[in-house]
ZAPAZA-227115 format. One record per residue (C-alpha): x, y, z; residue in three letters; residue number from 1; chain. Coordinates in steps of 0.02 Angstrom, whole numbers, plus 50000, padded with zeros to 5 digits. Layout:
REM residues N
+-------+-------+-------+-----+-----+---+
!    px !    py !    pz !   r !   k ! c !
+-------+-------+-------+-----+-----+---+
!     X !     Y !     Z ! ala ! NUM ! A !
...
+-------+-------+-------+-----+-----+---+
***
This chain:
REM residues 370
+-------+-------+-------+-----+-----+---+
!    px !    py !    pz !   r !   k ! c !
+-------+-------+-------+-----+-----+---+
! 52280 ! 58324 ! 54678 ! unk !   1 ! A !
! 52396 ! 58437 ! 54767 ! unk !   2 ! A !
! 52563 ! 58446 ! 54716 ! unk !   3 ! A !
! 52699 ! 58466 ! 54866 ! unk !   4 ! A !
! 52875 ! 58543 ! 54836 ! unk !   5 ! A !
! 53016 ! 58554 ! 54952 ! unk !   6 ! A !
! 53139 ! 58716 ! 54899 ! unk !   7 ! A !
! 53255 ! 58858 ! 54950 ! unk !   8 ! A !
! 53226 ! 59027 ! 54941 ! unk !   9 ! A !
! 53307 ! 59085 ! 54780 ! unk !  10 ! A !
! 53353 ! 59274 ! 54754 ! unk !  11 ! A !
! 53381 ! 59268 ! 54585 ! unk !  12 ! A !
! 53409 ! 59465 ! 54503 ! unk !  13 ! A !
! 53324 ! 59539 ! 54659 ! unk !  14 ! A !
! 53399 ! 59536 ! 54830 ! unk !  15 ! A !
! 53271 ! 59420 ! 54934 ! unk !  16 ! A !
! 53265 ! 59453 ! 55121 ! unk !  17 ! A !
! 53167 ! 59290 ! 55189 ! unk !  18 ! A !
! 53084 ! 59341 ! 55356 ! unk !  19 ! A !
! 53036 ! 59178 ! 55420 ! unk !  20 ! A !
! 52945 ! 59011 ! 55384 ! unk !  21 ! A !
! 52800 ! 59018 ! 55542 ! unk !  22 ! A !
! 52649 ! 58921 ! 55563 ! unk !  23 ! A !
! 52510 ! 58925 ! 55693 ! unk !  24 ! A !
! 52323 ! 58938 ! 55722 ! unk !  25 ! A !
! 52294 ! 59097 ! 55717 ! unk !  26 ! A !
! 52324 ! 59289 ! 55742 ! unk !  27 ! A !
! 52252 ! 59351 ! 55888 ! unk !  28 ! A !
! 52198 ! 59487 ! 55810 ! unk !  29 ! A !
! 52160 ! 59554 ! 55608 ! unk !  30 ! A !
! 52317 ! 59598 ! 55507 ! unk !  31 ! A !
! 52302 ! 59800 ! 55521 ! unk !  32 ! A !
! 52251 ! 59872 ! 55347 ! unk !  33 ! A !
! 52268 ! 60043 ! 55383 ! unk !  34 ! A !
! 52350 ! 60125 ! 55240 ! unk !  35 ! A !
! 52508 ! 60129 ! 55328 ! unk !  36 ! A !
! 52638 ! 60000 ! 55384 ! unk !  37 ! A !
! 52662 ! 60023 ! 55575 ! unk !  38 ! A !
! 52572 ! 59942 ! 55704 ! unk !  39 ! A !
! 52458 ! 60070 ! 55807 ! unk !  40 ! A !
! 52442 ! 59985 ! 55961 ! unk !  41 ! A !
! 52490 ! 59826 ! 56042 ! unk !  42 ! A !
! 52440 ! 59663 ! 56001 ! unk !  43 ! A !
! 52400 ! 59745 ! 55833 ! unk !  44 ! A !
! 52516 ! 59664 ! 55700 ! unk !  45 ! A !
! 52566 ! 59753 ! 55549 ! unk !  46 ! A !
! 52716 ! 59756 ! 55430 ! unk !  47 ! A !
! 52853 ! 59839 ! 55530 ! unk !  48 ! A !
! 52806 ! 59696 ! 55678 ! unk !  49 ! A !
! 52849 ! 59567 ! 55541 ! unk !  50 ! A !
! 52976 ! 59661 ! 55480 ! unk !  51 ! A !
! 53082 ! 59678 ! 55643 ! unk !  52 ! A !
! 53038 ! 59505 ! 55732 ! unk !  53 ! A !
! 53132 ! 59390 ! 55613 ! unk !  54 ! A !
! 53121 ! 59196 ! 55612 ! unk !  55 ! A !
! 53099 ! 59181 ! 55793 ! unk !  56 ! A !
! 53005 ! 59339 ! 55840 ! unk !  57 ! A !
! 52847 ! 59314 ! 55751 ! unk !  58 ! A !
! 52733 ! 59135 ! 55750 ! unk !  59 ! A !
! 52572 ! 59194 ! 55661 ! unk !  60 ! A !
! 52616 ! 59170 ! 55482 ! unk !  61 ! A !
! 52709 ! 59150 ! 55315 ! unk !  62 ! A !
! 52794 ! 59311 ! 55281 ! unk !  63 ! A !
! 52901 ! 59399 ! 55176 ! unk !  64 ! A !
! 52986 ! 59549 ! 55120 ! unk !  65 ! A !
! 53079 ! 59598 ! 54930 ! unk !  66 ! A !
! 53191 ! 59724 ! 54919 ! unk !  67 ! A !
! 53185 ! 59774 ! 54726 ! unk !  68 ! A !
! 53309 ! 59926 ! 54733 ! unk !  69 ! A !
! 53445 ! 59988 ! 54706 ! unk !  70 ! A !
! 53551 ! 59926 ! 54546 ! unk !  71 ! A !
! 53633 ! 59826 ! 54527 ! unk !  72 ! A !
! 53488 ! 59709 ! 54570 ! unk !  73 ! A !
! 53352 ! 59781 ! 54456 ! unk !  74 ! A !
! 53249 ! 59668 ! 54324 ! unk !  75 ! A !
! 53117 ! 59693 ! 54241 ! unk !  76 ! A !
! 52997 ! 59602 ! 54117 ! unk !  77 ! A !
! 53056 ! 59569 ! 53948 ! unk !  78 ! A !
! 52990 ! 59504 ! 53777 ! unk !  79 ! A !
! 52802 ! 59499 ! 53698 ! unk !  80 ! A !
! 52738 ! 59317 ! 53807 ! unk !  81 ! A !
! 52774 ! 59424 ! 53969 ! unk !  82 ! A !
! 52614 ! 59437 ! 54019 ! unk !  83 ! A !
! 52511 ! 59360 ! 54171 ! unk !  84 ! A !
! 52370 ! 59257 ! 54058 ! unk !  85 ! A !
! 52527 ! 59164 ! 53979 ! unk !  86 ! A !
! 52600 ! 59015 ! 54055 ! unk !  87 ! A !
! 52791 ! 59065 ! 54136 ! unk !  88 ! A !
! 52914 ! 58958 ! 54019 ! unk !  89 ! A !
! 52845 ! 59094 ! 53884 ! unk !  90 ! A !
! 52923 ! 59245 ! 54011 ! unk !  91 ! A !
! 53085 ! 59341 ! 54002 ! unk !  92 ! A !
! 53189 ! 59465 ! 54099 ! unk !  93 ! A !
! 53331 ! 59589 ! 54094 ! unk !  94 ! A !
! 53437 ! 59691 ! 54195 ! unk !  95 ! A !
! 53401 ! 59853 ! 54207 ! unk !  96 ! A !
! 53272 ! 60011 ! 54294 ! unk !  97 ! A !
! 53085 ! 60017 ! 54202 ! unk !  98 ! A !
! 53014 ! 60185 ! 54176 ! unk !  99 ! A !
! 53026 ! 60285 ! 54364 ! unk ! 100 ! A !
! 52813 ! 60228 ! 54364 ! unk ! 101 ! A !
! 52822 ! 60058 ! 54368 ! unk ! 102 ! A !
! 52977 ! 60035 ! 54454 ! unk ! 103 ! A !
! 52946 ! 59949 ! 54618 ! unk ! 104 ! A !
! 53051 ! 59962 ! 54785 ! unk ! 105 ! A !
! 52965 ! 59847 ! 54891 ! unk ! 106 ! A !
! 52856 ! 59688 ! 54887 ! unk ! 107 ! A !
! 52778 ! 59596 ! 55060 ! unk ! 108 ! A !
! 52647 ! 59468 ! 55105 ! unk ! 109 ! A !
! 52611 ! 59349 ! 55232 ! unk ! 110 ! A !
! 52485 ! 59195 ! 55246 ! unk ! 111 ! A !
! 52397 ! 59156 ! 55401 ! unk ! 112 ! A !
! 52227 ! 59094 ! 55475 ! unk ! 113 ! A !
! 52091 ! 59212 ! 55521 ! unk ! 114 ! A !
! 51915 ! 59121 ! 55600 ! unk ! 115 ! A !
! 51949 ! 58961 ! 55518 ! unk ! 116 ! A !
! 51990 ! 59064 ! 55359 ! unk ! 117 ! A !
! 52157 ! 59072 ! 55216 ! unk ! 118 ! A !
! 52213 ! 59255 ! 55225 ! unk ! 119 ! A !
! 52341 ! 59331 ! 55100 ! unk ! 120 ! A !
! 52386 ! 59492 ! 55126 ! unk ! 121 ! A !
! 52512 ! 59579 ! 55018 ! unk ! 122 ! A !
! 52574 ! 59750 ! 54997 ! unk ! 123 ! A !
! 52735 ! 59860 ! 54870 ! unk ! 124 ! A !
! 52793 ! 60043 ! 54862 ! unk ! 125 ! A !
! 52840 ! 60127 ! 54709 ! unk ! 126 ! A !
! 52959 ! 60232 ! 54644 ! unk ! 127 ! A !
! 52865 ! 60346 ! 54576 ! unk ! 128 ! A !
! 52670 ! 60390 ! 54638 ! unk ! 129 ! A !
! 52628 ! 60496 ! 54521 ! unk ! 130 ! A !
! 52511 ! 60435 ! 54367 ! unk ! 131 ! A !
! 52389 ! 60298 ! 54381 ! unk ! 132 ! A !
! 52445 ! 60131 ! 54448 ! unk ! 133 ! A !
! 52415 ! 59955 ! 54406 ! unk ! 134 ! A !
! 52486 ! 59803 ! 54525 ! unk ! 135 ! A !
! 52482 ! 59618 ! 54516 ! unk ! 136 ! A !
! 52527 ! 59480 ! 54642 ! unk ! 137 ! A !
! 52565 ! 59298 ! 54596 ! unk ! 138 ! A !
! 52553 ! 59160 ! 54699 ! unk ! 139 ! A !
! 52627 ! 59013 ! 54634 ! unk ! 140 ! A !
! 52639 ! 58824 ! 54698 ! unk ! 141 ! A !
! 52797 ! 58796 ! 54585 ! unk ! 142 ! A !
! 52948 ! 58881 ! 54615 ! unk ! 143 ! A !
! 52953 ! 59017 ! 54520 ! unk ! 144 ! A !
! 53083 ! 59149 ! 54454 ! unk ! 145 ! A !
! 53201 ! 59192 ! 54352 ! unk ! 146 ! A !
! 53333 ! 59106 ! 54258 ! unk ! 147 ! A !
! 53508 ! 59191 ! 54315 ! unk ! 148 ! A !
! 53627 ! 59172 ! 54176 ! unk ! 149 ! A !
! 53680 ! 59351 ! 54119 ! unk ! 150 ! A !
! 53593 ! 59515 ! 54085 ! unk ! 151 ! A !
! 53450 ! 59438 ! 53998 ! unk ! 152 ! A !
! 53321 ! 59265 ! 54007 ! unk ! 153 ! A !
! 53186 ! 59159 ! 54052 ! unk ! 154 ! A !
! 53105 ! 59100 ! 54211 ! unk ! 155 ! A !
! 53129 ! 58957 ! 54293 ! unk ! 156 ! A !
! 52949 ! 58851 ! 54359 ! unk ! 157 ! A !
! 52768 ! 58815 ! 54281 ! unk ! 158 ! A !
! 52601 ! 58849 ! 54318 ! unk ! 159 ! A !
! 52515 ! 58722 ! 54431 ! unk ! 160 ! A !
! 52331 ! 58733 ! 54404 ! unk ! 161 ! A !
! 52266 ! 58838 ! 54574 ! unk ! 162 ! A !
! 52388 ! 58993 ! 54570 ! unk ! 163 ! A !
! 52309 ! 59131 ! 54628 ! unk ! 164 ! A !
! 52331 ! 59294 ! 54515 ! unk ! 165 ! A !
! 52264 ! 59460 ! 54609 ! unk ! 166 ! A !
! 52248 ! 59658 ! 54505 ! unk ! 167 ! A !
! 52245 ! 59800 ! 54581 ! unk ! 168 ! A !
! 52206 ! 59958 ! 54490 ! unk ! 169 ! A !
! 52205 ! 60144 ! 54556 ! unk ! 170 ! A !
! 52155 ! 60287 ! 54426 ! unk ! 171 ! A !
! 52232 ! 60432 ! 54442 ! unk ! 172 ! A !
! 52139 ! 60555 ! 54576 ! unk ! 173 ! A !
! 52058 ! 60390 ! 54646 ! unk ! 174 ! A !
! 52083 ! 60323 ! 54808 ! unk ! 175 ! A !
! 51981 ! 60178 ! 54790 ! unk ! 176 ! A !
! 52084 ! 60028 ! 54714 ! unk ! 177 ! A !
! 51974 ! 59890 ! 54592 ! unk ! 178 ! A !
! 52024 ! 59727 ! 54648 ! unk ! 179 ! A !
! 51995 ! 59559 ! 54531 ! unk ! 180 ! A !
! 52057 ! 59397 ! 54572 ! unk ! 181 ! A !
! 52117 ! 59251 ! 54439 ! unk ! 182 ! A !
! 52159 ! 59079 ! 54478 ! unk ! 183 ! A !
! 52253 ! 58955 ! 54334 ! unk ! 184 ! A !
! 52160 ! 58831 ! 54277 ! unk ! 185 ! A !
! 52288 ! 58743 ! 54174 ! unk ! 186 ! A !
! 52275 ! 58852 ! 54007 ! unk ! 187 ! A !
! 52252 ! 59021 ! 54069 ! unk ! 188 ! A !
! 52202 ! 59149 ! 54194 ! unk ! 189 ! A !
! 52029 ! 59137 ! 54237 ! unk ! 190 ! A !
! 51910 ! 59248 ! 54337 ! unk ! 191 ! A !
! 51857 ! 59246 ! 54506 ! unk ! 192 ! A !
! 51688 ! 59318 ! 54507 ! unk ! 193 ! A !
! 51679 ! 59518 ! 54445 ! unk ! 194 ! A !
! 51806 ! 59663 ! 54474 ! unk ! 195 ! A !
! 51737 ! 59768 ! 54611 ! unk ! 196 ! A !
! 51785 ! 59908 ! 54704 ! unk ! 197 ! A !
! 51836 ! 59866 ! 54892 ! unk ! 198 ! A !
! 51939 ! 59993 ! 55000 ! unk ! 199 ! A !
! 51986 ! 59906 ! 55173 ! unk ! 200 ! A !
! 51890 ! 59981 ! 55300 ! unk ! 201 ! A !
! 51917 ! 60009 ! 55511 ! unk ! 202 ! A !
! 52085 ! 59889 ! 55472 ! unk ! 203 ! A !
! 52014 ! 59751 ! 55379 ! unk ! 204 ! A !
! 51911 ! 59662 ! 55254 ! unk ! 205 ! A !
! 51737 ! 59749 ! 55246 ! unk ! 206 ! A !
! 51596 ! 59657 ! 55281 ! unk ! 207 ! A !
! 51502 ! 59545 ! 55124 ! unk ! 208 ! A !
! 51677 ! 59562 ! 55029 ! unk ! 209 ! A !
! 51812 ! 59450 ! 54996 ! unk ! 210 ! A !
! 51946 ! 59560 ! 54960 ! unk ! 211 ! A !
! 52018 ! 59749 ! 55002 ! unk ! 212 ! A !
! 52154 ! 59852 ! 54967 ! unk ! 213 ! A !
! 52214 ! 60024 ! 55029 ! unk ! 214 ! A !
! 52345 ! 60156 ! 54987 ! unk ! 215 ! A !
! 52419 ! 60281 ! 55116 ! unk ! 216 ! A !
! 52336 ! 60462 ! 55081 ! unk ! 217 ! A !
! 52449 ! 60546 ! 55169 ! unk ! 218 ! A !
! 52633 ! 60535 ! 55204 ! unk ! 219 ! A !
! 52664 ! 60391 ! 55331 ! unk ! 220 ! A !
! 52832 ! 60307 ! 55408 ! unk ! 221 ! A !
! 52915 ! 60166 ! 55299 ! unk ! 222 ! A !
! 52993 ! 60041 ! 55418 ! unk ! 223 ! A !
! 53135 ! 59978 ! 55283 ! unk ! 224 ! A !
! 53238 ! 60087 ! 55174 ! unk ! 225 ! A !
! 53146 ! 60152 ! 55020 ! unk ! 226 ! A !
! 53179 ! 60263 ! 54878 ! unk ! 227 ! A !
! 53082 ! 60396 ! 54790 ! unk ! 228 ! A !
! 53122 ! 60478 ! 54640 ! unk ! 229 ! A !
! 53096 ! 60652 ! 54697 ! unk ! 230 ! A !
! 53181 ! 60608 ! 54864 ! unk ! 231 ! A !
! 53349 ! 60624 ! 54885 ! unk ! 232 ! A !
! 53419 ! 60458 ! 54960 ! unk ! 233 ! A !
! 53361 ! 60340 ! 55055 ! unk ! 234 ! A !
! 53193 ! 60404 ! 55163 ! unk ! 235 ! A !
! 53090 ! 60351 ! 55334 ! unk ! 236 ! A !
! 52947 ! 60403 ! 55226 ! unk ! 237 ! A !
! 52804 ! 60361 ! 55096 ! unk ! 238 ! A !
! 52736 ! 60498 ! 55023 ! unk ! 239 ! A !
! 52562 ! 60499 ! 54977 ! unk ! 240 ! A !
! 52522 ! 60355 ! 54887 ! unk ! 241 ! A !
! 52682 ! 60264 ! 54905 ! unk ! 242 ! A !
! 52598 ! 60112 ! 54982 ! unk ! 243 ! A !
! 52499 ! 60005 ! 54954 ! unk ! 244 ! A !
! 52427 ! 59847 ! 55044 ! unk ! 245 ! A !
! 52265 ! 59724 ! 55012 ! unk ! 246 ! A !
! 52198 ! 59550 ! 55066 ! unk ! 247 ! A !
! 52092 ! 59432 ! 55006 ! unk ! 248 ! A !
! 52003 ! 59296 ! 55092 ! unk ! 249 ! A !
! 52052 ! 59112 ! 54976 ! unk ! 250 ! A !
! 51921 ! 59020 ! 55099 ! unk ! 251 ! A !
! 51770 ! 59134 ! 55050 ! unk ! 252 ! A !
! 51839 ! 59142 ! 54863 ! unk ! 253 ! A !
! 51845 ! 58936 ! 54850 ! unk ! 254 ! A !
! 52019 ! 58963 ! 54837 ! unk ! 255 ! A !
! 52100 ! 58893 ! 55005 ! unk ! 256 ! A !
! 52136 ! 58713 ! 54958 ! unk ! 257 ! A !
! 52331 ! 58764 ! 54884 ! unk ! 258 ! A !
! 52504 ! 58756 ! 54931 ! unk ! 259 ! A !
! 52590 ! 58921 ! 54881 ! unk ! 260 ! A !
! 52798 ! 58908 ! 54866 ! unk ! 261 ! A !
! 52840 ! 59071 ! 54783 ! unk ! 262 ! A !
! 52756 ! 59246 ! 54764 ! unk ! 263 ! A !
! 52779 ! 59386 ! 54649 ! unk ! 264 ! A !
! 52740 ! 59576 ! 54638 ! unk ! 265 ! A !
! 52721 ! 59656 ! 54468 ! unk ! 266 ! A !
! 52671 ! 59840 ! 54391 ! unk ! 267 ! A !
! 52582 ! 59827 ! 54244 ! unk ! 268 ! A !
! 52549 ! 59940 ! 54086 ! unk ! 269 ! A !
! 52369 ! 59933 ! 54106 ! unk ! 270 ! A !
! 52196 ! 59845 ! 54225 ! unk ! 271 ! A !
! 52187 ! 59719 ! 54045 ! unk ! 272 ! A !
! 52238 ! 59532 ! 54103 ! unk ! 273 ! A !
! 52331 ! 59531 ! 53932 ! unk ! 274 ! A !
! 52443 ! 59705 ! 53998 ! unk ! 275 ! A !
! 52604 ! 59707 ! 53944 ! unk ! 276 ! A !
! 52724 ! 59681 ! 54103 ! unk ! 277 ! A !
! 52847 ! 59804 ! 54181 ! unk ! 278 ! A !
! 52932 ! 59766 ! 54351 ! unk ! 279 ! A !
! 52940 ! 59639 ! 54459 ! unk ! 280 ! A !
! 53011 ! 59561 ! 54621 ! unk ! 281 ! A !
! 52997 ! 59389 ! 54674 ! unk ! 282 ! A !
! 53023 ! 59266 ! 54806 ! unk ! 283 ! A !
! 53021 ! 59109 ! 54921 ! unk ! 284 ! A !
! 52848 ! 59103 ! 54987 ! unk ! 285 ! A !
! 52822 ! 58908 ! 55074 ! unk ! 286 ! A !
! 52679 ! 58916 ! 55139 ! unk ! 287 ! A !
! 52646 ! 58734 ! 55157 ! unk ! 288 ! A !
! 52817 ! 58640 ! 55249 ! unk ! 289 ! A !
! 52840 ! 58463 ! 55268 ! unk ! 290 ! A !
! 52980 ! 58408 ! 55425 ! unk ! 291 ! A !
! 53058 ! 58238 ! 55416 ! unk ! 292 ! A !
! 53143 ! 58166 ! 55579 ! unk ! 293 ! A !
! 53233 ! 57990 ! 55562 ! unk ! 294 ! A !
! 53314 ! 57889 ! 55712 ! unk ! 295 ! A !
! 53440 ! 57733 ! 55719 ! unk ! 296 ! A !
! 53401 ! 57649 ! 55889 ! unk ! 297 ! A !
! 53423 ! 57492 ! 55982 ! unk ! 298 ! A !
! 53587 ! 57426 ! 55890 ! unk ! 299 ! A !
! 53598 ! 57239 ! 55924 ! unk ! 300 ! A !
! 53717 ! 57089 ! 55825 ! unk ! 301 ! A !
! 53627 ! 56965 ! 55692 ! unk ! 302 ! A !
! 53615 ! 56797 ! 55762 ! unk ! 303 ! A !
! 53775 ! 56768 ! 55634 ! unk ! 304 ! A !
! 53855 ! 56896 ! 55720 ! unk ! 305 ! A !
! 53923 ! 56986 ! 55553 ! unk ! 306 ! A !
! 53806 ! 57115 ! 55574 ! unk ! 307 ! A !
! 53733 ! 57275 ! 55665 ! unk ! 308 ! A !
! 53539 ! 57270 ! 55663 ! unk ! 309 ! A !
! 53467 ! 57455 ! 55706 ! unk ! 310 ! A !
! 53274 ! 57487 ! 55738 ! unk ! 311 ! A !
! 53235 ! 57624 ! 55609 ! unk ! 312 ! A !
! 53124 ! 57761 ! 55664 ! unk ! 313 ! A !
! 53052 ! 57893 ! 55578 ! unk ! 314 ! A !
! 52929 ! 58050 ! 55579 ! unk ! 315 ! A !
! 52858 ! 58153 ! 55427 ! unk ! 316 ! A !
! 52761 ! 58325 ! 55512 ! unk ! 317 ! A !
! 52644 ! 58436 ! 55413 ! unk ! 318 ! A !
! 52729 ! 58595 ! 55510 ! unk ! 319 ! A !
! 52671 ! 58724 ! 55381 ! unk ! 320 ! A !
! 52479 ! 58812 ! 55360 ! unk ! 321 ! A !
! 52398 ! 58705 ! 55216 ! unk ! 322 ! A !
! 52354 ! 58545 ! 55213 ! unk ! 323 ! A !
! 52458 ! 58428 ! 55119 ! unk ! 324 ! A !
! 52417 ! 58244 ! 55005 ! unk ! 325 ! A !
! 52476 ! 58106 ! 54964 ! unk ! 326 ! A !
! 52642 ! 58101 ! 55043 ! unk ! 327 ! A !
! 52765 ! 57957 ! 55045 ! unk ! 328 ! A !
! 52908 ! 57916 ! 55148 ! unk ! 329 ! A !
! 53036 ! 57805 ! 55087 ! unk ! 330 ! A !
! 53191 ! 57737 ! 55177 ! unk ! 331 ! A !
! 53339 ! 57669 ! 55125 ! unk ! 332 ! A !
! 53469 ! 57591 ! 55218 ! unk ! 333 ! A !
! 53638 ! 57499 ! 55173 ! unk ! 334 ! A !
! 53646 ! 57410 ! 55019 ! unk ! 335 ! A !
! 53626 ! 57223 ! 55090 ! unk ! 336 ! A !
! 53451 ! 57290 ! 55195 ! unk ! 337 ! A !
! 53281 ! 57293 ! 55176 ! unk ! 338 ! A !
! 53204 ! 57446 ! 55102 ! unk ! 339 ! A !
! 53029 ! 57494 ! 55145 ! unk ! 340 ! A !
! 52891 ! 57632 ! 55079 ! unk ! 341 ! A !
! 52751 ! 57701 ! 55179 ! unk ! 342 ! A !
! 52616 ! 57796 ! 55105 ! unk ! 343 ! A !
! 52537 ! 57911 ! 55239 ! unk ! 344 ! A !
! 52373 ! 57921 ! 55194 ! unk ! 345 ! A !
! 52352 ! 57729 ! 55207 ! unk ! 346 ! A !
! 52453 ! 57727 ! 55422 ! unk ! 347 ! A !
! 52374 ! 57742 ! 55548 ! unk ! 348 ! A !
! 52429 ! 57926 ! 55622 ! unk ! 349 ! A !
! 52491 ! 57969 ! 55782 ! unk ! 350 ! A !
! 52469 ! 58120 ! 55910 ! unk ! 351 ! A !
! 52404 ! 58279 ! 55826 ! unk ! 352 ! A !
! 52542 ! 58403 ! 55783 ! unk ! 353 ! A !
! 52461 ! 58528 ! 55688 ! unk ! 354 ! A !
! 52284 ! 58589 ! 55738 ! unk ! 355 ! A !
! 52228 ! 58631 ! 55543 ! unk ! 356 ! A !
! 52350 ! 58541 ! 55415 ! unk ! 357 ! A !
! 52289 ! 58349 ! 55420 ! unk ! 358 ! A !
! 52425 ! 58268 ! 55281 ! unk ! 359 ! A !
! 52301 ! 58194 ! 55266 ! unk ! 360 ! A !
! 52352 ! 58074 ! 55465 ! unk ! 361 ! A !
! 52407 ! 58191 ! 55550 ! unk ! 362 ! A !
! 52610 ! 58132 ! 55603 ! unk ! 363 ! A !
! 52661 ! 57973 ! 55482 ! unk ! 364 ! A !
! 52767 ! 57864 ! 55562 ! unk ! 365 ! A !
! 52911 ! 57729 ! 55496 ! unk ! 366 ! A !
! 52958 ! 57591 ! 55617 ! unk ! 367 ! A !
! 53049 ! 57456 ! 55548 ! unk ! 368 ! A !
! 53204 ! 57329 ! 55566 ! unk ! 369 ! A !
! 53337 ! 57321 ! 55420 ! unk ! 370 ! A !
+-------+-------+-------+-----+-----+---+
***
């Protein structure tokens, strides 16, 4: 059973630029995984396109962007039960710069439909490029992150069974990143099918393979501001192997049926699930979104004439990408009225507002007299 939460975007230690909430059928066109962060040609979309259009310049998807530097927002991962095959009440923080490797400047993902398919794609720069490298992304259905109460903590949110853990891992020299993918199921961290090799290929996900990833391997232009440590200020630039960015396909992986709320980038001391946790950066990531309209109409006098009777109307829209369960809407008027529950999955629904969430009626509707 899914389970369906309403937030707001917390920034907690980091400063968290939301982009947008969007929902709609589908891109036109792949997501361009290139190895670099600009759009080539029109109606390609890539990072700086999502980056630039803000909340009402882009309709394809559920994006964000994490800006992890400078101080005085920097966190990192604190204490021995940091790590990604333990449950998040056992995680803590504090303030302060990791070593210049696994310090991150920038997280981003988006989630949007492809052919009927769940696509996450996800990218972060670093630092410092030089060494080996080994990334994480969370996607979690609970609000996640952490608990902002001085220099040190915990983190706030659990585990819902269905998060979906991805590792990437470059060697040094290599160019080729080994993807795995986890999902919780309720205890721990648990496999997706084998680690494999998978570099994105002509922009995309290569053929027979549910996931890619790709780093830049040459210099290319960063569309935000980003920091390197043998780069004086702030630079238009990644060096080579500054970026990276990967997808993976949740429909072709079994994975689709979830709700994510929050996301999280990580560096990691080594490819080992149980790796010891360095950096982070964390956000809002709502991919499912629930819209509730309510209307007081047709006011009229009891028969008494002590009274104003009002029809109440009301509207509950699955708006956002993933299909939603099990919803209730509840009214409650004056104290002295009637108060009435309807469960959605059990009305009849009404016009068709959003082509693949179902909720599970499409549009629930209250109409009643108090």
């Amino acid at each position: 059973m899914r389970k369906f939460t309403l937030f707001t975007t917390i920034p907690a230690i980091l400063l968290g630029i939301v982009l947008g909430v969007f929902s709609a059928p589908a891109f036109s066109q792949p997501f361009e995984l290139d190895g670099d962060a600009m759009a080539d040609s029109a109606p390609g979309t890539d990072w700086n396109i999502i980056n630039a259009a803000g909340p009402s310049g882009l309709t394809e998807a559920e994006t964000d962007l994490v800006v992890d530097r400078p101080e005085p927002n920097e966190a990192q991962f604190h204490g021995g039960g940091s790590k990604d095959e333990l449950d998040i009440p056992g995680w803590g923080w504090r303030k302060g710069a990791p070593p210049a490797k696994d310090d991150l400047t920038n997280a981003y993902a988006a989630a949007f439909e492809y052919k009927n398919d769940f696509i996450l794609v996800f990218g972060m720069d670093r630092y410092d490029t030089s060494g080996s490298a080994q990334l994480g992304f969370w996607f979690f259905q609970d609000n996640v992150a952490p608990i902002t109460n001085g220099t040190s903590g915990s983190w706030d949110g659990e585990h819902q069974i269905g998060d979906v853990l991805v590792l990437v891992n470059f060697t040094k020299g290599g160019d080729v990143p080994t993807i795995e993918v986890f999902y919780w199921d309720g205890l721990t961290a648990v496999p997706v099918g084998a680690p494999g090799a998978s570099l994105c290929q002509s922009g995309w996900i290569p053929s027979g393979h549910d996931y890619c990833g790709i780093t830049n391997a040459s210099p290319v232009a960063a569309p935000w501001n980003y920091e390197h440590k043998d780069l004086k200020g702030i630079s238009t630039t990644f060096p080579m192997g500054g970026f990276f960015e990967g997808a993976i396909n949740l429909s072709s992986l079994g994975l689709e049926d979830v709700c994510f709320t929050s996301f999280l980038a990580e560096s990691r001391s080594s490819a080992s699930l149980d790796a010891v946790l360095k950096d982070f950066a964390n956000s809002g990531f709502p991919v499912c979104s629930i819209s509730v309209t309510k209307s007081c109409v047709a006011p009229q006098l009891n028969p008494a004439e002590t009274h104003i009777i009002y029809t109440i109307t009301g509207q509950v829209t699955n708006d956002g990408f993933g299909t939603v369960y099990n919803v209730d809407l509840s009214d409650s008027p004056a104290a002295d009225g009637a108060f009435q529950e309807i469960n959605c999955s059990t009305t009849v629904p009404t016009g068709n507002n959003f082509p693949l969430a179902t909720l599970t009626t499409n549009a629930c509707y209250l109409n009643t007299i108090t």
